[in-house]
Structures are given as structure tokens and as C-alpha cells.
C-alpha positions as CSV (number, residue, x, y, z in Angstrom):
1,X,-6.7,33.1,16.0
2,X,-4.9,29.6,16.5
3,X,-4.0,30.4,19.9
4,X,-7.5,31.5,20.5
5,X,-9.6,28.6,19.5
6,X,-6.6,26.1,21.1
7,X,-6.1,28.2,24.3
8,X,-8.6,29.6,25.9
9,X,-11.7,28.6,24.2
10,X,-10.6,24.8,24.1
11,X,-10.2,24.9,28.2
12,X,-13.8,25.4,28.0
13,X,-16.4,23.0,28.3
14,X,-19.2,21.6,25.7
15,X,-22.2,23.1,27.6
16,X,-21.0,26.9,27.2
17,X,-23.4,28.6,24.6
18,X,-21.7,30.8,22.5
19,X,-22.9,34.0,20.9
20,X,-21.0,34.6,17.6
21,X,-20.9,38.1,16.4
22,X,-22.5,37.3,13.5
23,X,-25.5,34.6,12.4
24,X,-25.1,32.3,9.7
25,X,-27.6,29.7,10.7
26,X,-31.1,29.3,11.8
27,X,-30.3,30.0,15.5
28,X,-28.2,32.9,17.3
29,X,-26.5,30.6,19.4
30,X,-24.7,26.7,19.6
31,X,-23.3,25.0,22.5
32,X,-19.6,24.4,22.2
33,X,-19.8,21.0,21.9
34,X,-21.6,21.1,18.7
35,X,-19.3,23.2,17.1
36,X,-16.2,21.0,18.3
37,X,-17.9,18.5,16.1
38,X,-19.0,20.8,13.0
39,X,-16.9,23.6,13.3
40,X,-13.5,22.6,10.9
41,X,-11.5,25.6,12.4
42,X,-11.8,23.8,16.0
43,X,-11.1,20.2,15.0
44,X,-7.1,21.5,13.7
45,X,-5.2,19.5,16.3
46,X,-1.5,21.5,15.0
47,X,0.0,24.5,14.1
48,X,0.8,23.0,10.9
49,X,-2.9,21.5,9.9
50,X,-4.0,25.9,10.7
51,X,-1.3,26.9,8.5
52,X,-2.7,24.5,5.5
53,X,-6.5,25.3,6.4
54,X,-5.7,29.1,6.1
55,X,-3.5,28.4,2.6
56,X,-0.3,29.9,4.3
């Protein structure tokens, strides 16, 4: 999942709407900006700060 969210998904730019697989929130979708910004799994800048996150 770390490679994910640093890899490919943080090449992408803050415009792209995403459509999670699931709906926890009033709306379906969210720019990718947005969840840069509220999102605390995409603000981990290390390897290290994922590991503490995920209690490992």
C-alpha cells in the first residue's frame, strides 16, 4: 500500500477525481488534492512514518 499511495498515485495530479470503492462521506468522489490535504495515509513522507501509522 506504501508504494501505492507514494508511487503511482502521488505522480498524479490534484484535479484527478477519485472513485473509492467504498463511501464514507457525503459524496462518492474527492479530487486528489483534497485528500493530499485530509487524507493522513497520503501526507506519510517515509517508510518509517507508514510503519508507525500502521503500528508495525
Amino acid at each position: 500500500m506504501y508504494e501505492s499511495l507514494t508511487g503511482p498515485l502521488a505522480a498524479l495530479s490534484d484535479d484527478v477525481v477519485l472513485y473509492p470503492g467504498h463511501n464514507y462521506g457525503p459524496t462518492p468522489t474527492s479530487p486528489l488534492g483534497t485528500q493530499r490535504k485530509t487524507n493522513r495515509y497520503l501526507r506519510i513522507r517515509s517508510r518509517d512514518d507508514w510503519r508507525r501509522l500502521m503500528g508495525r
